[in-house]
C-alpha positions as CSV (number, residue, x, y, z in Angstrom):
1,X,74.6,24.2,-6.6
2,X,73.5,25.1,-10.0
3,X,69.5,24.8,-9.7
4,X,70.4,27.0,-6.5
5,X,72.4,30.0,-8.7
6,X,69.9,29.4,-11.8
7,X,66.8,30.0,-9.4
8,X,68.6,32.8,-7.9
9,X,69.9,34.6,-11.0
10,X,67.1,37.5,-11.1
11,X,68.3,38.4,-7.7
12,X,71.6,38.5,-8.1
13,X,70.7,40.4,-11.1
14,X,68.7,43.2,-9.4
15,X,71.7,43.4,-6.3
16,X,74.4,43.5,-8.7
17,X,72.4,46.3,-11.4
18,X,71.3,48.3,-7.9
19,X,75.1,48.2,-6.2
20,X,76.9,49.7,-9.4
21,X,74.2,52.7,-8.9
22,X,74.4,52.7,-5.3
23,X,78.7,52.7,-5.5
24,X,78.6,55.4,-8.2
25,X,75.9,57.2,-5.7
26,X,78.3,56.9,-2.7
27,X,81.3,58.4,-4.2
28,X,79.7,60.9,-6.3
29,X,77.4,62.8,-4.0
30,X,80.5,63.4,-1.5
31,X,82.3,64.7,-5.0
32,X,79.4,66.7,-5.8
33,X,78.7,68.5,-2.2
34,X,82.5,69.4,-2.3
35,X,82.0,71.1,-6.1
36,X,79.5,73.0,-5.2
37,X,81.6,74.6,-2.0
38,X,80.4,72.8,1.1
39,X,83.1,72.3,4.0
40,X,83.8,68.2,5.0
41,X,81.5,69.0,8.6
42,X,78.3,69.8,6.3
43,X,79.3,66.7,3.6
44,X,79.8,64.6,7.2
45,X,76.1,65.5,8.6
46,X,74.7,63.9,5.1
47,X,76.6,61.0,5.2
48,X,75.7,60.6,8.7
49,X,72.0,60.8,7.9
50,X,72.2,58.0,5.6
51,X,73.5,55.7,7.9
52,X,70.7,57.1,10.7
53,X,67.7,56.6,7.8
54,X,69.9,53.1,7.2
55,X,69.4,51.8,11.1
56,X,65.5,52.9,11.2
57,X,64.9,51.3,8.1
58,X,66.2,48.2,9.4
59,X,63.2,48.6,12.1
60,X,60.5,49.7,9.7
61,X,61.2,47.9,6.7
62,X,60.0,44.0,7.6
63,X,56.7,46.0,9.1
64,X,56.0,47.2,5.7
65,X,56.4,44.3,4.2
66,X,54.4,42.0,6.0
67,X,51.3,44.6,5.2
68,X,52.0,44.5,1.4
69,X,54.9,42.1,0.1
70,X,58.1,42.1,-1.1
71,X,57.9,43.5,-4.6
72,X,55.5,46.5,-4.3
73,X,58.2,47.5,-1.1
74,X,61.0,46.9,-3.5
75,X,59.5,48.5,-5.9
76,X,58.9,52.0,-3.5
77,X,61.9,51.6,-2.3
78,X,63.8,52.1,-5.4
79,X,61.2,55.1,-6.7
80,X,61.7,56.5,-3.4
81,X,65.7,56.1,-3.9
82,X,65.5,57.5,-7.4
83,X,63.6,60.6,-6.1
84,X,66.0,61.3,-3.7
85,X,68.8,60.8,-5.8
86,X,67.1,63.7,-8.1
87,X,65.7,65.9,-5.5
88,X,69.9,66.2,-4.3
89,X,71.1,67.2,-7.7
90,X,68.0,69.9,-8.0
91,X,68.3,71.4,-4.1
92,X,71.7,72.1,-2.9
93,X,70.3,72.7,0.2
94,X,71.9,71.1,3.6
95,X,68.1,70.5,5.2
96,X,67.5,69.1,1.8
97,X,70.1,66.7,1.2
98,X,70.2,65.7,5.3
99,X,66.3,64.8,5.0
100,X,66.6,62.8,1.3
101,X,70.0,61.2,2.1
102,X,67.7,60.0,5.4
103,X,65.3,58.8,3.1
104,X,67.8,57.3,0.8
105,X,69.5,55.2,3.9
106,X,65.9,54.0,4.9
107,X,65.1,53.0,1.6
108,X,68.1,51.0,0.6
109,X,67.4,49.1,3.8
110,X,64.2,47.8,2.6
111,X,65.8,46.7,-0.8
112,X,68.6,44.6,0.8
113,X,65.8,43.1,3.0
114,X,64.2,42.2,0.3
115,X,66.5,40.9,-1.8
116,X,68.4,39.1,1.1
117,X,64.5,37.3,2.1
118,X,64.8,35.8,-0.8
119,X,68.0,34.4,-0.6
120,X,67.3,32.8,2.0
121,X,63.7,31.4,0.6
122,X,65.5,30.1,-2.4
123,X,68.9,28.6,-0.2
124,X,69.1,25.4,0.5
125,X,70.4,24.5,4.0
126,X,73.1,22.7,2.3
127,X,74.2,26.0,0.5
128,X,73.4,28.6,2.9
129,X,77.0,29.5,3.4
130,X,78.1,29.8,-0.4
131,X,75.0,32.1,-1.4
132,X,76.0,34.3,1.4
133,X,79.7,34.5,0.3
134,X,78.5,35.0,-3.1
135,X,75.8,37.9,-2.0
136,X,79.1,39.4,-0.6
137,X,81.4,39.1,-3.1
138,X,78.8,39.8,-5.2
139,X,77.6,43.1,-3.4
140,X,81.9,44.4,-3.0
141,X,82.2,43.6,-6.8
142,X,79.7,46.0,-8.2
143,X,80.0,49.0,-5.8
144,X,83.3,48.5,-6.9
145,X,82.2,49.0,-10.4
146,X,80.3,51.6,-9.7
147,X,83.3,53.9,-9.0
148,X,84.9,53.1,-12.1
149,X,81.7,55.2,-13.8
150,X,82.6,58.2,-11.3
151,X,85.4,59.3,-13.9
152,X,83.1,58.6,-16.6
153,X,79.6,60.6,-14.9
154,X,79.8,64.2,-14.2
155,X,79.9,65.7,-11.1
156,X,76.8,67.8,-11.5
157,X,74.5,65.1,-14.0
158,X,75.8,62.0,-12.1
159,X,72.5,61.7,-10.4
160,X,70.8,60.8,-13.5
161,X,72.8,57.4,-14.3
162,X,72.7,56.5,-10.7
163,X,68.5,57.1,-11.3
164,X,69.0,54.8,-14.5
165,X,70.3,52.0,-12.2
166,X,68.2,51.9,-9.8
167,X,65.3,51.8,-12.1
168,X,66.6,49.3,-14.2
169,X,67.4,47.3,-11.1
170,X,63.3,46.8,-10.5
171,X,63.0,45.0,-13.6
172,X,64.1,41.4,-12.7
173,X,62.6,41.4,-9.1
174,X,59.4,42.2,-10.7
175,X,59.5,40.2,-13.4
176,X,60.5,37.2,-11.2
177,X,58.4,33.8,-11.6
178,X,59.4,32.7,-8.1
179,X,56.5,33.1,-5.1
180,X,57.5,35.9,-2.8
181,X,59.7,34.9,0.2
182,X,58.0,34.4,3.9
183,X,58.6,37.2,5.7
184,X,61.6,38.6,7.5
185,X,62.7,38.5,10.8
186,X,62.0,40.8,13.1
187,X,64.9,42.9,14.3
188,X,66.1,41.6,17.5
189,X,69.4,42.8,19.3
190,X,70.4,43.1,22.6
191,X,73.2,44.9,23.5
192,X,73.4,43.1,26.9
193,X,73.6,39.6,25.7
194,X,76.0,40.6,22.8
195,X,79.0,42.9,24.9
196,X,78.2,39.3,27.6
197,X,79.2,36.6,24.6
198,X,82.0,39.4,23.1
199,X,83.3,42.4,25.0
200,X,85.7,42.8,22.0
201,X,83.4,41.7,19.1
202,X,80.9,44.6,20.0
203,X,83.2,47.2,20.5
204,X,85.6,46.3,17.2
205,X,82.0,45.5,15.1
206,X,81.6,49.5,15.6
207,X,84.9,50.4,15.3
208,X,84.6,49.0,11.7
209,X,81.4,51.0,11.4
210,X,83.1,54.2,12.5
211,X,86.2,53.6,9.7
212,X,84.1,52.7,6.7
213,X,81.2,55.2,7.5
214,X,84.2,57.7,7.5
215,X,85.4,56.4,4.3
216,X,82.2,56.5,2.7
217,X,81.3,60.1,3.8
218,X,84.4,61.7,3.5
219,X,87.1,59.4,2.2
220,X,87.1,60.7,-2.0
221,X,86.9,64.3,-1.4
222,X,89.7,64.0,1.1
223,X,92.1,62.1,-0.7
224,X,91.2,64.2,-4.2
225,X,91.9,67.3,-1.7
226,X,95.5,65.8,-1.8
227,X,96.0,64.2,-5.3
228,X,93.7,65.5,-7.8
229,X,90.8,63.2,-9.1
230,X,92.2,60.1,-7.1
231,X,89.2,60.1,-4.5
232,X,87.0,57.0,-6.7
233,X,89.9,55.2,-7.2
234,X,90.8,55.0,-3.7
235,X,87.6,53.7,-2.8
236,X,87.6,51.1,-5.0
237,X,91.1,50.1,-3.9
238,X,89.5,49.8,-0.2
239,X,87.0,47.6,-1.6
240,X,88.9,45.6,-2.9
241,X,90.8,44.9,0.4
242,X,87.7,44.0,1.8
243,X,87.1,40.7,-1.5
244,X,90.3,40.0,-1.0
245,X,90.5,40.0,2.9
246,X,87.6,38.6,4.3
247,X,88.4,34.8,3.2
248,X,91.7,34.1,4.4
249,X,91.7,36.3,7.3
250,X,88.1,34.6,8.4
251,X,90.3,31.0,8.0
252,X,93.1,31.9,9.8
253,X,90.9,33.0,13.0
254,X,89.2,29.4,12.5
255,X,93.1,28.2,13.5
256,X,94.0,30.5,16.8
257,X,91.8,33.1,19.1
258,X,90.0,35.3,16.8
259,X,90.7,38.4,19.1
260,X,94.8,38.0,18.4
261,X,93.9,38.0,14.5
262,X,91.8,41.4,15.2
263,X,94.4,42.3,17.1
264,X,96.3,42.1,14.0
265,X,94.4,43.7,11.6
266,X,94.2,46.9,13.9
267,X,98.2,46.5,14.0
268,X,98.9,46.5,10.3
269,X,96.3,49.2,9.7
270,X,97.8,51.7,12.3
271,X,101.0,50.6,10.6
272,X,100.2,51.4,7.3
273,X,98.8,54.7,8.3
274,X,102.4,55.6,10.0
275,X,103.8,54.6,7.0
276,X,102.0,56.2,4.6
277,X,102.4,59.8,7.4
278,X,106.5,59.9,6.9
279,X,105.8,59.3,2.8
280,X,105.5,61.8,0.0
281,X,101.6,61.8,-0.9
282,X,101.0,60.2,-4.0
283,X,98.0,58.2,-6.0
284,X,100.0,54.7,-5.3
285,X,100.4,55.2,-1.6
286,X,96.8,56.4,-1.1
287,X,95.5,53.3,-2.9
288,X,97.7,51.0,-1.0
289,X,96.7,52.6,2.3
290,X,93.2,52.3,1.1
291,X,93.0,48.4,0.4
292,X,95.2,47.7,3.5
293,X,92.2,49.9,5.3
294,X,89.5,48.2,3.3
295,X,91.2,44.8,4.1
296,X,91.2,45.3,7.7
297,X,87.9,47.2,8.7
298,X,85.5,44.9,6.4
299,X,86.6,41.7,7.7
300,X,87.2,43.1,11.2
301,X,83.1,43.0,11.7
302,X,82.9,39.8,10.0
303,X,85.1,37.9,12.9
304,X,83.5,40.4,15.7
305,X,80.1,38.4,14.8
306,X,82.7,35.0,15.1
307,X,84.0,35.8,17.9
308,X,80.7,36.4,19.7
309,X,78.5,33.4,17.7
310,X,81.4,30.8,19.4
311,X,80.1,32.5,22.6
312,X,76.1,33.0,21.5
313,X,74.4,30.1,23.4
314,X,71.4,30.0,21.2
315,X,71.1,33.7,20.7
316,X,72.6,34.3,17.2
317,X,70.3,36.3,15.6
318,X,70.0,38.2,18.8
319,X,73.3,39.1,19.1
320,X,74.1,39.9,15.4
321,X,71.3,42.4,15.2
322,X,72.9,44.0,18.3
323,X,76.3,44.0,16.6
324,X,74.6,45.7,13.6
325,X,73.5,48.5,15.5
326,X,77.0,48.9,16.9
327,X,78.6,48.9,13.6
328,X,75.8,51.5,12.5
329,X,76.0,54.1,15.5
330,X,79.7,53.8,14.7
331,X,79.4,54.7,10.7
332,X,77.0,57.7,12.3
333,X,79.3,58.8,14.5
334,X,82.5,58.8,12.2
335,X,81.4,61.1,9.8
336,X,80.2,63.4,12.5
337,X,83.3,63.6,14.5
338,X,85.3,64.2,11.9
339,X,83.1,67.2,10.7
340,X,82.8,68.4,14.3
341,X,86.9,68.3,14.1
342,X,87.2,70.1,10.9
343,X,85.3,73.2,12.4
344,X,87.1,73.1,15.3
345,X,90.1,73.6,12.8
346,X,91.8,70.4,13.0
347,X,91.2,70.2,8.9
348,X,93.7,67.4,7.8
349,X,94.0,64.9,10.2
350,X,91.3,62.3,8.1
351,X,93.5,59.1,8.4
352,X,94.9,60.1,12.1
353,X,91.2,59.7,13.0
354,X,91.0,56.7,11.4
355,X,94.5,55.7,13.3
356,X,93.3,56.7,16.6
357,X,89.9,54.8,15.9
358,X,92.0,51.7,15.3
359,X,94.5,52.3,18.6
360,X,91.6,52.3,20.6
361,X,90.0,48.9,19.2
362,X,93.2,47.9,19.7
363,X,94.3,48.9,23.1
364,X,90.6,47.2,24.2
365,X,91.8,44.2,22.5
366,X,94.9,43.8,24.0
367,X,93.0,44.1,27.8
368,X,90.9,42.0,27.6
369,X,93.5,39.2,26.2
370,X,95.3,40.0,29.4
371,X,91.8,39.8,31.9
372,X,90.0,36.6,29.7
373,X,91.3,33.1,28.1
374,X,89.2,32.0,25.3
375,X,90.2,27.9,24.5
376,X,89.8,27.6,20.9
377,X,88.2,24.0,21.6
378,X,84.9,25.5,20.6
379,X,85.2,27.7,17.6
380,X,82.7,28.0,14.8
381,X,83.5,28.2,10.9
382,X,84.0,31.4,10.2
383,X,81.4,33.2,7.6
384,X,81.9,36.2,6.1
385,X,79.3,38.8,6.3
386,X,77.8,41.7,4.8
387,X,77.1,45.1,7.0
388,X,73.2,44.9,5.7
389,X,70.3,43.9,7.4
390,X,69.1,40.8,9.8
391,X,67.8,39.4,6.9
392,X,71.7,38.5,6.0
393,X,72.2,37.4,9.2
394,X,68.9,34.9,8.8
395,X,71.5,33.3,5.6
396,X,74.4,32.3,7.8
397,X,74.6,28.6,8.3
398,X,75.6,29.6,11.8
399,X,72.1,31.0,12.8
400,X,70.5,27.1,12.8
């Protein structure tokens, strides 16, 4: 276990250096649009975007680099992520920030491709499943760093530490001594085969897509539109739901019917937003509500790819690429609903969204528990996962 994390260290390096920019990036670009006076339907379209440029990377990326290799597309990839970064804070222009927040989503999906082919080059079989909880843990940690530098950047010269980061995050990828990885997988899904092995895991996979793309897009400048400068801290508190979630809620849907523990988590979360409605506002109860949030939508796409690998017959990495398109379209169509809603004049009603999104996952839930039995005689160890690329997917013990 230790050759494995010694010959994986300038990876890990490069993730961890890239993440703290990309967190910082996340939070503070939301921030930023709001400063400068544009309404949460215009900050929606650009978060939207990056999650559209995200999915089409995903197709485009492996192409490029079977033409020229790993390292000269990780190194474009972050030039092209540190122009885009620049070109936002110099053009507050919609078209502009719609078209490099696009390009910004494309490129970041040819860094975690690359980053996550070598993982798996440099995994044993035998340790498959720790590298990939580590790449998680690992990824959650340092975008969780990264908002603790949102109080310390300002609003309007942010852009130029996240630019540091993501330049400094070429240097131990290219340094590297280890041979470049084979190359990827191509990206495979079908939609059919997945809803066929999990009517519930393809649905909830985007349901967690729609809540976290919300939260991303829109989540800090809403919650510092009710409590001051709160808006990084609450999305570090929802990260950290997600490390501390995915584990034992993962274990305890080894142990019963994985559908009743996402059952569950859509349960507590609708609770919690109730809750937190009938409360005074406050920083506390917004950072609760966001790590009960963060705890329940990150590991709810984790067991949606469960449920449907102890159904896959062969087609894991079929299925799992069609359950990360879900979970994409989903983090597309959050932030745009929500914006469409706003000019429509429904303005605060952010976390009823996000309490209707989880009603419905869980009203589908609870039908097809009542239509379908699902004997636990056959379950697969659960594996948490990160909402990347197929490359991660290629990592997972599971996909052998």
């Amino acid at each position: 276990m230790t050759s494995t994390i010694r010959s994986l260290f300038s990876v890990f390096l490069s993730l961890t250096i890239l993440l703290v920019g990309h967190g910082l990036q996340q939070t503070l670009l939301p921030l930023y649009a709001q400063s400068i006076g544009w309404s949460p339907a215009e900050i929606g379209l650009t978060g939207s975007a990056y999650f559209i440029g995200f999915i089409l990377g995903c197709y485009g990326m492996p192409v490029l680099i079977r033409r020229v290799g790993h390292i000269r597309v990780f190194t474009v990839c972050s030039a092209l992520a540190i122009v885009a970064v620049l070109t936002l804070e110099k053009w507050q222009l919609l078209g502009v920030w719609i078209l490099t927040r696009g390009v910004t989503g494309a490129s970041f999906a040819g860094l975690y491709t690359v980053l996550e082919s070598w993982l798996n080059e440099e995994s044993p079989n035998e340790s498959r499943g720790f590298v990939l909880s580590l790449y998680g843990f690992v990824s959650l940690a340092a975008m969780s760093l990264g908002q603790l530098l949102v109080s310390e950047a300002e609003i309007d010269g942010g852009a130029s530490l996240v630019a540091v980061a993501f330049g400094l995050a070429i240097l131990p990828v290219a340094l590297t001594t280890s041979p470049q990885p084979q190359v990827p997988s191509e990206f495979k899904l079908s939609l059919k085969a997945a809803y066929r092995a999990s009517q519930v895991g393809l649905i909830l996979a985007g349901v967690s897509g729609f809540i976290m793309g919300l939260v991303w897009s829109n989540g800090a400048v809403y919650v510092n539109s009710l409590n001051g400068d709160a808006g990084a801290n609450f999305i570090a508190a929802t990260l950290l739901g997600g490390m501390c979630c995915q584990l034992p809620v993962g274990r305890l849907s080894d142990q019963i019917d994985r559908r009743w523990v996402l059952l569950g988590l859509g349960v507590i979360a609708i609770f919690a937003i109730a809750v937190w409605v009938l409360l005074p506002v406050s920083a506390a109860s917004l950072y609760v509500l966001g790590f009960v949030v963060g705890g329940t939508a990150m590991p709810m796409y984790s067991l949606a790819i469960a449920h449907a690998n102890d159904n896959a017959d062969g087609k894991f990495l079929v299925i799992s690429g069609a359950m990360l398109v879900s979970n994409g379209f989903g983090a597309t169509g959050g932030p745009l609903l929500y914006g469409g809603l706003n000019v429509a004049g429904f303005s605060d009603i952010y976390f009823v969204i996000i309490g209707a999104v989880y009603l419905l996952g869980v009203c589908w839930t609870v039908f097809r528990l009542s239509v379908h039995d699902a004997p636990g005689d056959y379950y697969e160890p659960f594996q948490p996962m990160t909402k990347t690329t197929l490359s991660a997917v290629d990592l997972d013990p599971r996909s052998d």
